[in-house]
Wavefront OBJ file of the C-alpha trace (Angstrom):
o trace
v 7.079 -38.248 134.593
v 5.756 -41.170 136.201
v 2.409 -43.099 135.768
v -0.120 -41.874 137.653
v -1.500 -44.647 140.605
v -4.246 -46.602 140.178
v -6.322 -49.313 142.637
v -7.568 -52.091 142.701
v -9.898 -53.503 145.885
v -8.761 -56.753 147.690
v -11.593 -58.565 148.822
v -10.184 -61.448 150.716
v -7.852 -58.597 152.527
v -11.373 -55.882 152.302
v -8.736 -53.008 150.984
v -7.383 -51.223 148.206
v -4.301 -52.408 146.619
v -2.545 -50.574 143.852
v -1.419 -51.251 140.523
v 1.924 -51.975 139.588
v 3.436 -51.109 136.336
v 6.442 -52.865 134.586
v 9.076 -50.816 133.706
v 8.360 -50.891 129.919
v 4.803 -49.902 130.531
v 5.977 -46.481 132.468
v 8.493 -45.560 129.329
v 5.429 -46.380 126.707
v 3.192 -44.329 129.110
v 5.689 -41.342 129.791
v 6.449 -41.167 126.168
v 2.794 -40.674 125.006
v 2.020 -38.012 127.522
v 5.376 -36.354 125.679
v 4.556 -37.222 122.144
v 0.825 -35.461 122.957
v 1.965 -32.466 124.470
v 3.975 -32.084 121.734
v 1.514 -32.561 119.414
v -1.130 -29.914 121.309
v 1.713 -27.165 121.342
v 2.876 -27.978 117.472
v -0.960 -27.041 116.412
v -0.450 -24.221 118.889
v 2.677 -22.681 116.885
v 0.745 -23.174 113.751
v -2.333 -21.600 114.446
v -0.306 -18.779 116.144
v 1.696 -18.278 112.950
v -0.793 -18.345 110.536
v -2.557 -15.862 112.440
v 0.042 -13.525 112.862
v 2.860 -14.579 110.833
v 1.162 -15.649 107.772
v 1.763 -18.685 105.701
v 4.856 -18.907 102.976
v 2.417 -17.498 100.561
v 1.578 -15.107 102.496
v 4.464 -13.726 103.670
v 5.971 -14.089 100.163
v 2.950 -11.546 99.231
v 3.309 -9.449 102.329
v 7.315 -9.133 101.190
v 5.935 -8.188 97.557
v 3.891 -5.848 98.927
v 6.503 -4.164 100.607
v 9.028 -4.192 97.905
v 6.369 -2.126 96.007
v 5.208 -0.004 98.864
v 9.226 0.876 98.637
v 8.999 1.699 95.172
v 6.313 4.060 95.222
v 7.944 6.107 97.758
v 11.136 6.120 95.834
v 9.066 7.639 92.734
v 7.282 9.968 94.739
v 10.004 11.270 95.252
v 11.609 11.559 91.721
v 8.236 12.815 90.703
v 8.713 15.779 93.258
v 12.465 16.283 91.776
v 10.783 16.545 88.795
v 7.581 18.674 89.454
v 10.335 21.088 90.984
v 12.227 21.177 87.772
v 9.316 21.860 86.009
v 8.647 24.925 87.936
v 12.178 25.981 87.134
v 11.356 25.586 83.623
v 8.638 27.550 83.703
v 9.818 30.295 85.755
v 12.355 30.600 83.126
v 9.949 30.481 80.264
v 8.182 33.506 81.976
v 10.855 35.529 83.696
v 13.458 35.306 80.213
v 11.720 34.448 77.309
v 8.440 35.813 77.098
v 9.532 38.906 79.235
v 12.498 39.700 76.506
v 10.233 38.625 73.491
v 7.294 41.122 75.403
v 5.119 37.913 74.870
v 1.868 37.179 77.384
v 2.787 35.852 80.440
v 1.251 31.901 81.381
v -0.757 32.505 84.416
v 0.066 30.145 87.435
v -3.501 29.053 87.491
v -3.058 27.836 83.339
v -0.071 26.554 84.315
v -1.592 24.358 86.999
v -4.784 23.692 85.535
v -6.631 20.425 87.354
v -9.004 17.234 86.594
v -12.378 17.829 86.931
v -14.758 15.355 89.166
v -15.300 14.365 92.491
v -12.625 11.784 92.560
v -10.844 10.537 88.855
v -8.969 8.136 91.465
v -11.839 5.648 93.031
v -10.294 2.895 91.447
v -7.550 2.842 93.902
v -10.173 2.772 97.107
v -10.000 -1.056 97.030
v -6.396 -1.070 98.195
v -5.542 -0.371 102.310
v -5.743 3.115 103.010
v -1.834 4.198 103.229
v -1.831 2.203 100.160
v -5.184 3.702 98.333
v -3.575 7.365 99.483
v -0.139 6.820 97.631
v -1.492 5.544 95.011
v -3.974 8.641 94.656
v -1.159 10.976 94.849
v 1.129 9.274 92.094
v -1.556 9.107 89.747
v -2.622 12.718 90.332
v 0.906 13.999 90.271
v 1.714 11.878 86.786
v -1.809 13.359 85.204
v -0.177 17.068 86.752
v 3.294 16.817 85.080
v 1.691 15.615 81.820
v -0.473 18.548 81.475
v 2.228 20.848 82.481
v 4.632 19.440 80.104
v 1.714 19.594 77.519
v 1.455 23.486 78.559
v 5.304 23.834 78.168
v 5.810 22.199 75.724
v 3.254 24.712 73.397
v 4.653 27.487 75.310
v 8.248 26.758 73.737
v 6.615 26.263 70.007
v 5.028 29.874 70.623
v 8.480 30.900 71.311
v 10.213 29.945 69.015
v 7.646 30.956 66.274
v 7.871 34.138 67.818
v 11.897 34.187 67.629
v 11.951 33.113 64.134
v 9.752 35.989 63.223
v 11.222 38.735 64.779
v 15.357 37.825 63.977
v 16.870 40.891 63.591
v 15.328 42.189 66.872
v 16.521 39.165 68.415
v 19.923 39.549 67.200
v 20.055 43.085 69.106
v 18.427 41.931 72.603
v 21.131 41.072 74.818
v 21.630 37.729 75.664
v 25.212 36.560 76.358
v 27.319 36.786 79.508
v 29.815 40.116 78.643
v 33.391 37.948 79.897
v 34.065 34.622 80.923
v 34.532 34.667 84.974
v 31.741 34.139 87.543
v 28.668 36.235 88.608
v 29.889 37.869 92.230
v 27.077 40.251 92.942
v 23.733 41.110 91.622
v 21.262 43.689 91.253
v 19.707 45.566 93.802
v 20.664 47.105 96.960
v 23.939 46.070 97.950
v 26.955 47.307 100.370
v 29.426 49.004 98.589
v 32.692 48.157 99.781
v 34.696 51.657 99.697
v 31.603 53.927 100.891
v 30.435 51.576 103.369
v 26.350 51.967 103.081
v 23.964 50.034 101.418
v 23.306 51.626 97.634
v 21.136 51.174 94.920
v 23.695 48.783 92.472
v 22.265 48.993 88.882
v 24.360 45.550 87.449
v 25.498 42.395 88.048
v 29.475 41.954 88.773
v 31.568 39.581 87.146
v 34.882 37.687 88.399
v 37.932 39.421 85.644
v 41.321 40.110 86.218
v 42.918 43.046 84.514
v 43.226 42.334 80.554
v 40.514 39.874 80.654
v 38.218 40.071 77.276
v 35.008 42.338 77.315
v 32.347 41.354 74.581
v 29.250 43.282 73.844
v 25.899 41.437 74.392
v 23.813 42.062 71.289
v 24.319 43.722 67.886
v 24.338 47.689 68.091
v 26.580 50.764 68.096
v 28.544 52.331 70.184
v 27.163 55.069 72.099
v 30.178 56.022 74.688
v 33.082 54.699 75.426
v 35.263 57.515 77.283
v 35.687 57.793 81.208
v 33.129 57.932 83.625
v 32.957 59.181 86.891
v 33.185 56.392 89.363
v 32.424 53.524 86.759
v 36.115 54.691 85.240
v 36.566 53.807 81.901
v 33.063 52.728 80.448
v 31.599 51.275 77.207
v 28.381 52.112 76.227
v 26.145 50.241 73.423
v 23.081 51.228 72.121
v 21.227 47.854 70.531
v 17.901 49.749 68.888
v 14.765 48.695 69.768
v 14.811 50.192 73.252
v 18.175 48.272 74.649
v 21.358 49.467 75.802
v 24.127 47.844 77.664
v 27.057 49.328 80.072
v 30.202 47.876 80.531
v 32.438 49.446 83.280
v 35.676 49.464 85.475
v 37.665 48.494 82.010
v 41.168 48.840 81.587
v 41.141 49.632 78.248
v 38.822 49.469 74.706
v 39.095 46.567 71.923
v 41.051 48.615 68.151
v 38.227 50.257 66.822
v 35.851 50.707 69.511
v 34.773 54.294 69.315
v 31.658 56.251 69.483
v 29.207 55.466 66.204
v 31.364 51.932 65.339
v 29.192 48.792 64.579
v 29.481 45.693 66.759
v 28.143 42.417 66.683
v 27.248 40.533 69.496
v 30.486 38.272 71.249
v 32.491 40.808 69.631
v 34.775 42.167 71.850
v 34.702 45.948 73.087
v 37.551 46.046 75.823
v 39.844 45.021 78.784
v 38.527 44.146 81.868
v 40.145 46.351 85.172
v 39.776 47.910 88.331
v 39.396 51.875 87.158
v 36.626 54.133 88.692
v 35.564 53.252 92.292
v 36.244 49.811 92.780
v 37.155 47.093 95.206
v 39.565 45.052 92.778
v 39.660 44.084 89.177
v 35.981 43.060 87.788
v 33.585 43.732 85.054
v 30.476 45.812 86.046
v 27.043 45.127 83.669
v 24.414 46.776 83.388
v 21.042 46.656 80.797
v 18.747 49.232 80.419
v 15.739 49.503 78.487
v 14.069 52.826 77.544
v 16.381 54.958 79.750
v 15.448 52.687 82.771
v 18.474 50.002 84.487
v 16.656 46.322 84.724
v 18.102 43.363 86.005
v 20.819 41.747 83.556
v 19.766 38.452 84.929
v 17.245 37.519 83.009
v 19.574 39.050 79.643
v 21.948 35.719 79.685
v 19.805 32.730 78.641
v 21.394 32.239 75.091
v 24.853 30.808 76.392
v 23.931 30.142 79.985
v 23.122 26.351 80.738
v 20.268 25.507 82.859
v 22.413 24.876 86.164
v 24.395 27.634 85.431
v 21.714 30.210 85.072
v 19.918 28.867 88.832
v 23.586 29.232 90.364
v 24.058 33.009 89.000
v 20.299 33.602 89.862
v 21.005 32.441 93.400
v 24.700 34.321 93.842
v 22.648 37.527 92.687
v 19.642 37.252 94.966
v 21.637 36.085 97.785
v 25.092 38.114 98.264
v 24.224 41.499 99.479
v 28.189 42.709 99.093
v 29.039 44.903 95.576
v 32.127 45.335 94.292
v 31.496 49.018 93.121
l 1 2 3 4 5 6 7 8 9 10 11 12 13 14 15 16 17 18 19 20 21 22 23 24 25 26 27 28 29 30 31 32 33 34 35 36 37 38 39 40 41 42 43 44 45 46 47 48 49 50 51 52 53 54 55 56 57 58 59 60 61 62 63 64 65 66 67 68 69 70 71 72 73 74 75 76 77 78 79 80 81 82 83 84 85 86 87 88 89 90 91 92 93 94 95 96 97 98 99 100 101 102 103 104 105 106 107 108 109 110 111 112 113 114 115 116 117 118 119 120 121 122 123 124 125 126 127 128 129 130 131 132 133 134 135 136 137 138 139 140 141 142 143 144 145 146 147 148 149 150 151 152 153 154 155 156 157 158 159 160 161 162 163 164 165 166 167 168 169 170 171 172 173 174 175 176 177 178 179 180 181 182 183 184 185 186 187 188 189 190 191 192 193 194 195 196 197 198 199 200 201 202 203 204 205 206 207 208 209 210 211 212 213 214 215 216 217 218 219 220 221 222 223 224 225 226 227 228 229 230 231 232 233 234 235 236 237 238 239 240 241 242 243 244 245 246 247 248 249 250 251 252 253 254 255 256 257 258 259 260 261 262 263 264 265 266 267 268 269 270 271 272 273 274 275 276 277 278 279 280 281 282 283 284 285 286 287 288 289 290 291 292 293 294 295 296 297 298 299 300 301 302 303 304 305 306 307 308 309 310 311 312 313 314 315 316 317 318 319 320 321 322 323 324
């Protein structure tokens, strides 16, 4: 960049006349037209980045603010793993123990019961909205669980109060798996393999091969235990109180096991096999209670871990093939 011409007016020659510069003068004048520009665009950058970049402190805050934005969504989401278990929990507490014990039912609505007010949360309306709403729903969802921990919490000290006074009925409720393999089919209408139609199938049916053990569910006495139609050979055990279980396709009964002998529940009554109508080797189970078949699913919470008991519940609601 060179210096820009100026004039100066010759009066003894009546015209204008420029300027000339030295050499050093045009470095000193090109480098201060550099050193300024440079100057203008530095202030530039910085008012650009403070206004949309932020300063060190402020992006240090704004990366703090993130990190926790982060974190919140990470426990939303354990909080809705655990509000799901929860619900399990309490599904169970309904469905098996109160159901077996005949104890009240907890209402949904009880179960869920809110905070009263317009909004408990206000304190959080200071905060950016995304922010202000997550916020919101973690502290609602906390206050939620508590209360429905609270709820299940009592609900289990009711239970067990109940249990503990009504033993020897408890003793004769089934409440065990009958043999060791895996639930295959559950109750309801299923396809029967041989007759090939959908059928009314009273049971669940467990995974046995021929030989395996066959216990009886809960204290009682033996009923039957002969041959029977389609189920083959069958065990019968009449617990009292209402309760009696079926045990079918065996391949043989436990020494002793005759009509009027006392068992005790795990004890075991027979052979697993594939007699009767059947597609293969397996142990058919079935509950009934005053003359009417239920569903053994909810009869197998006292050796059935919670995982175990949502994978059988799911096998028996979802596979619509019987073995029998």
């Amino acid at each position: 960049m060179s210096i820009e011409n100026h004039y100066y007016y010759d009066e003894e020659n009546c015209e204008f006349v420029p300027i000339q510069y030295n050499q050093l003068e045009q470095v000193v004048y090109n480098l201060s037209i550099w050193i300024l520009a440079g100057v203008i665009l530095t202030g530039i950058g910085i008012i650009m980045l403070s206004t949309y970049v932020g300063t060190p402190a402020e992006l240090a805050l704004k990366a703090e603010n993130e990190a926790l934005y982060s974190q919140l969504e990470s426990t939303k989401s354990s909080l809705n793993e655990l509000d799901s278990q929860i619900t399990e929990i309490a599904q169970k507490d309904n469905e098996m123990y109160r159901s077996l014990l005949g104890m009240e039912k907890i209402s949904y609505d009880e179960r869920k019961a809110g905070i009263g007010g317009s909004d408990p949360y206000a304190e959080f309306d200071v905060h950016s909205q995304p922010t202000s709403e997550l916020l919101k729903w973690t502290a609602n969802k906390v206050d939620n669980l508590e209360r429905r921990i609270g709820i299940q919490q009592l609900s289990f000290e009711e239970i067990k109060s109940h249990y503990n006074a009504n033993k020897e009925k408890m003793s004769h409720i089934p409440a065990i798996k009958p043999t060791a393999g895996l639930l295959l089919s559950g109750f309801g209408v299923r396809y029967h393999p041989i007759l090939k139609y959908n059928r009314q199938h009273n049971g669940l049916d467990f995974r046995a091969d021929v030989g395996d053990a066959v216990f009886t569910t809960g204290d009682g006495k033996i009923k039957f235990a002969g041959r029977k139609g389609t189920l083959g050979l069958v065990v019968i055990v009449d617990h009292g109180f209402g309760y009696e279980t079926l045990y079918a396709h065996l391949s043989g009964f436990a020494k002793g096991i005759k009509k009027g002998a006392t068992v005790n529940r795990g004890q075991q009554i027979g052979m697993a096999g594939d007699s009767g109508l059947s597609e293969g080797p397996h142990l058919h189970y079935e509950v009934h209670q005053n003359g009417n078949p239920i569903n053994p699913i909810y009869y197998l919470f006292a050796d059935t871990s919670p995982e175990e008991y949502a994978m059988f519940k799911e096998i028996s609601e979802n596979n619509k093939n019987s073995l029998d």
